[in-house]
C-alpha positions in Angstrom: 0.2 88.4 201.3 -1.2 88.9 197.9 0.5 89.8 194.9 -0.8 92.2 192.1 -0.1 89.8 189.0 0.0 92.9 186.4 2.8 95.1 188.2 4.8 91.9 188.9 4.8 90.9 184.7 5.7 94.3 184.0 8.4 94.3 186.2 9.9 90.7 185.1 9.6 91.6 181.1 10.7 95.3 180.9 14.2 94.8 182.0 14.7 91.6 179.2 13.0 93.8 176.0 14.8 96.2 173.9 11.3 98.5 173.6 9.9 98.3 177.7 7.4 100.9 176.7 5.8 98.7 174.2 5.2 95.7 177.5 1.4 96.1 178.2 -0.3 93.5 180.4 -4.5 93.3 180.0 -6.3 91.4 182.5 -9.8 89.6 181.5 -12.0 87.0 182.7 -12.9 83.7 181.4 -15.3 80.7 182.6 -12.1 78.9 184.2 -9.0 81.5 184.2 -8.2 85.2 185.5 -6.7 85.4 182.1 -3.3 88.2 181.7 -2.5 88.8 178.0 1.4 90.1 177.7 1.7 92.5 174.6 4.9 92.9 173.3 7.2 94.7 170.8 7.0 92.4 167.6 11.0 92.8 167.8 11.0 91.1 171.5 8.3 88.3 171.0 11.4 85.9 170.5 13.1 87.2 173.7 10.3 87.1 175.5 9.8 83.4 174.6 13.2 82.7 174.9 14.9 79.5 173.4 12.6 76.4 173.2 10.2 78.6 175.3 12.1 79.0 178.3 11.7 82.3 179.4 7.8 81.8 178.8 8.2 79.0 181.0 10.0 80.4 183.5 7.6 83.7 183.5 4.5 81.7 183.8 5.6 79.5 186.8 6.7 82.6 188.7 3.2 83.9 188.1 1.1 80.8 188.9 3.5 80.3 191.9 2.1 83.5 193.2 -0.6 83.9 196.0 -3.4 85.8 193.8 -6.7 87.4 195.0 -8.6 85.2 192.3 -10.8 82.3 193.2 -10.2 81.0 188.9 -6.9 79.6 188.0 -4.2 82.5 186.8 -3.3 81.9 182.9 -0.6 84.2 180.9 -0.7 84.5 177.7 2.0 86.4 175.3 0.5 88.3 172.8 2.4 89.8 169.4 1.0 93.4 168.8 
């Protein structure tokens, strides 16, 4: 069973921000990744990131723990607005 990546960020970051409509995930291409860019509220870049990074950490190795349709590498990167 495949997961969609973009639904599954969403759903992990919105309940940890104080502005979930500002979460946006983008999906593009590069030569080696299926690259996901998370966009967040400038006021929840540090909550997203967490202490020493480890809600970042924790985020990325649910998603690169997931079965994904991709034949690249998954990559995710958080993005301040």
């Amino acid at each position: 069973m495949t997961v969609a990546i973009v639904p599954l960020v969403e759903a992990l970051v919105r309940p940890l921000v104080d502005h979930p409509e500002a979460v946006t995930v983008t999906q593009h291409e590069t030569a080696e990744y299926m690259a996901f860019d998370l966009t967040v509220d400038p006021e929840d870049i540090g909550t997203v990131i967490g202490r020493q990074g480890r809600v970042a950490q924790a985020l990325r190795a649910v998603v690169y723990g997931v079965k994904s349709p991709y034949t690249k590498r998954v990559r995710l990167n958080i993005v301040k607005q």
